[in-house]
Legacy VTK file of the C-alpha trace (Angstrom):
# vtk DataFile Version 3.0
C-alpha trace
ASCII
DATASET POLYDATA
POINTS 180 float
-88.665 120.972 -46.053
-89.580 118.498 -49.246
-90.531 115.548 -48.712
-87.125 113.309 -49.157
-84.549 116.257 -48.926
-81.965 116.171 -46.104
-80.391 118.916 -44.445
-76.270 118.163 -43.018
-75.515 120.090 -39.638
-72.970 120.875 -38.589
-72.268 122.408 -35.054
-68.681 122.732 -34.411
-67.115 125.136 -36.104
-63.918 123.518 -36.645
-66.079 120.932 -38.818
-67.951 123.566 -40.421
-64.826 125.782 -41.682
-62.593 122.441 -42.665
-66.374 121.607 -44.488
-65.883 125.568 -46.462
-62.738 125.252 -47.064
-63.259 121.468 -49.060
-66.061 122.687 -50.847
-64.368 125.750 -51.884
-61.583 123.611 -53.715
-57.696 125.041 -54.288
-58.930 128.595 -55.139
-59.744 129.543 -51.354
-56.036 127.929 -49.822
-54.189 130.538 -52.509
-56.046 133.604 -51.493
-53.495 134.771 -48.538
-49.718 135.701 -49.922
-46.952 133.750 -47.860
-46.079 135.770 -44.435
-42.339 137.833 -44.996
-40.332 138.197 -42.084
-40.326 141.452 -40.575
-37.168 143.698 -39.655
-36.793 146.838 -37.677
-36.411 149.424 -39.697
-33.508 152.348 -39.768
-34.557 155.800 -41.516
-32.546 157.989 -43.448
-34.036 161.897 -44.139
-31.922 163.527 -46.757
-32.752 166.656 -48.926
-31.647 166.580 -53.168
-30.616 170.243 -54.643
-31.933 172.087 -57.567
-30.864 170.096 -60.797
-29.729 167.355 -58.948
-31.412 163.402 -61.260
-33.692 162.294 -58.523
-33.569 158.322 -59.352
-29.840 159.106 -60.008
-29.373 160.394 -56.435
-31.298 157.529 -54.833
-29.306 154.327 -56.680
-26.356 156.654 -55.268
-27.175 157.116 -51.954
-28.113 153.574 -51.581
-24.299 152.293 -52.983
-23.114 154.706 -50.352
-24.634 153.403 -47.635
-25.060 149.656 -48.487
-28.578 149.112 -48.618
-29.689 146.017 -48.889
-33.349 146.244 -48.742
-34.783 149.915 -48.709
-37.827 151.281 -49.120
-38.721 154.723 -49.749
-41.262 156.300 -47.052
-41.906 159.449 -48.205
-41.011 162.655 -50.794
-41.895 165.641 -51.465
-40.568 168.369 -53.474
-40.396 170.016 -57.520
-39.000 168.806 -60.940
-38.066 170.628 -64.420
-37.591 167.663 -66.423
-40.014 164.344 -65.805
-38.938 160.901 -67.256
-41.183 157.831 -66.646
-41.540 154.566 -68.617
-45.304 154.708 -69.112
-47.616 151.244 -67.996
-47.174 148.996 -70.880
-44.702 151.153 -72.716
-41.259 150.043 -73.619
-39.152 153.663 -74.108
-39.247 156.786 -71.730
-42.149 159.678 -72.342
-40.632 163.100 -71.026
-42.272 166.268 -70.093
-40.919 169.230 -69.466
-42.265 172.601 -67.342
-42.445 172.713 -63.438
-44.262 169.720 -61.904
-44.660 168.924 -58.012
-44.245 165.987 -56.723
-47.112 164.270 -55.466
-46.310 160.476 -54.355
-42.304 158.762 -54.865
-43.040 154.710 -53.730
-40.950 151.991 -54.090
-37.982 149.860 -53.063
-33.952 150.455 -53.696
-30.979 147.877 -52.778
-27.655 148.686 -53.130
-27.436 145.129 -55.215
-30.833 144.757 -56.652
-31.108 148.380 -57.595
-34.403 150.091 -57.110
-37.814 149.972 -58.801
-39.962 153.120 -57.985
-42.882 154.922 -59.109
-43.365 158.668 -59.539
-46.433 160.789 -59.742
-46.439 164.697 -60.150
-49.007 167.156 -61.017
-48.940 170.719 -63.517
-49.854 173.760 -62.687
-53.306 172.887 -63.710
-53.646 169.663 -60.956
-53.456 166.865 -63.714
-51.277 164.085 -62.413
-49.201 161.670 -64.561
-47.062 158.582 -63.263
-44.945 155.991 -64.069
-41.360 153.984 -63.429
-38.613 156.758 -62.345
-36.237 156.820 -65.338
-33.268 158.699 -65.189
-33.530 162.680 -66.281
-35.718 163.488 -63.291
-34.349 166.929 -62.395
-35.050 168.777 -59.156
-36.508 172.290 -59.912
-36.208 173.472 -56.117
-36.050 170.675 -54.001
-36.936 166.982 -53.178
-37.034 166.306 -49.315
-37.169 162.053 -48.584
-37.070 159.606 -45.979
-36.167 156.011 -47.040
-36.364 153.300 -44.260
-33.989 150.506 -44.367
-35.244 147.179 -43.401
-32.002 145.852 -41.605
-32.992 142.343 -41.665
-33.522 141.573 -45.034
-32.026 141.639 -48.316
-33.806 142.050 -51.271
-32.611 140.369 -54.923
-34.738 140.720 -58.087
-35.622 137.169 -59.592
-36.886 136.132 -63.280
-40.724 135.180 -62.594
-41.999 132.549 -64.412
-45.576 134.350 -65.104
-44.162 137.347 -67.024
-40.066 136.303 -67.108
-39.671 140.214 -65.844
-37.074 140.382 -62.869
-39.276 140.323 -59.435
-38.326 141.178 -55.993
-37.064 138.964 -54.040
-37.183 139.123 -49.788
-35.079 137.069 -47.381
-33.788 137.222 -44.035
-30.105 139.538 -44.131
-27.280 137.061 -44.020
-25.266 137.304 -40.767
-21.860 139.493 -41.429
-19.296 137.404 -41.478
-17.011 137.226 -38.174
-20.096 139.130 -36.000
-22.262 136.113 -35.482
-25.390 138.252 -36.212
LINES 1 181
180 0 1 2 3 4 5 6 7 8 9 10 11 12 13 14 15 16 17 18 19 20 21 22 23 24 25 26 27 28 29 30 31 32 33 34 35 36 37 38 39 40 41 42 43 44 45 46 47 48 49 50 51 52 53 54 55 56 57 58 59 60 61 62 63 64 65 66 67 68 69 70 71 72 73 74 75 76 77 78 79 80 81 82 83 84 85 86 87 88 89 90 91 92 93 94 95 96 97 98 99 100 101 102 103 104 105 106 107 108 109 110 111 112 113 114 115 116 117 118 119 120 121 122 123 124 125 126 127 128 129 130 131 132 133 134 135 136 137 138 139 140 141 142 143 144 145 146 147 148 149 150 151 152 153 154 155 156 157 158 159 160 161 162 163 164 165 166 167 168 169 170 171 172 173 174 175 176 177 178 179
């Protein structure tokens, strides 16, 4: 070591990660997102007919059965007609021909409404994605299972960063009279 140089030690690792964490300023105490609260979860396996709007379908079968914070866990199936709102686009870019269905993801509430994504391949493999717009229509079939997260609600929120409407997550408020 040079002559006039000293070297700290630290040996307790408490010391030493407090020590890492002030020396790596605000950055490193923002790198973990804030911890939701979980929920069981209820499933729902439903299968959408030839010509049937797919997104159409969903908002539907989420007013019919009250969902309040749903998420959809899988589909798979065929579509005609394809109508996504492109990444960084403001209007809907349709295609037409037979696609497959390749990944649905996203999350529906009967009073938020539902913001999902929707990727499908040609007959030649290329794959194309985007928001679900309405005008998605089933060429043979679309087979899904959406879970249900029964204790929370979701509510979309203007954030500040963009001023787009967010998601929103909080505990499910107790139904009235049931003290759950």
């Amino acid at each position: 070591m040079a002559r006039g140089k000293r070297r700290l030690v630290v040996h307790s690792p408490v010391l030493r990660l407090l020590l890492l964490l002030l020396l790596a300023g605000p950055a490193a105490a923002q790198t973990r997102p804030p911890v939701a609260p979980s929920s069981p979860l209820k499933t729902y396996a439903l299968r959408l007919r030839p010509g049937d709007d797919l997104r159409q379908q969903l908002n539907a079968f989420a007013q019919a059965n009250g969902l309040q914070a749903g998420a959809m866990l899988t589909c798979v199936g065929s579509l005609t007609h394809v109508a996504l709102r492109l990444a960084n686009q403001n209007g809907p870019t349709t295609y037409h021909g037979h696609f497959e269905i390749v990944s649905l993801v996203g999350t529906l509430s009967a009073a938020a409404g539902s913001h999902l994504h929707l990727a499908v391949s040609d007959s030649t493999g290329r794959t194309i994605g985007g928001h679900l717009l309405d005008g998605c229509r089933v060429y043979t079939t679309a087979e899904i299972v959406l879970g249900e997260l029964t204790g929370l609600e979701f509510s979309r929120e203007t954030d500040s960063t963009f001023g787009y409407k967010e998601l929103g997550v909080r505990p499910r408020a107790p139904k009235a009279g049931t003290g759950h």
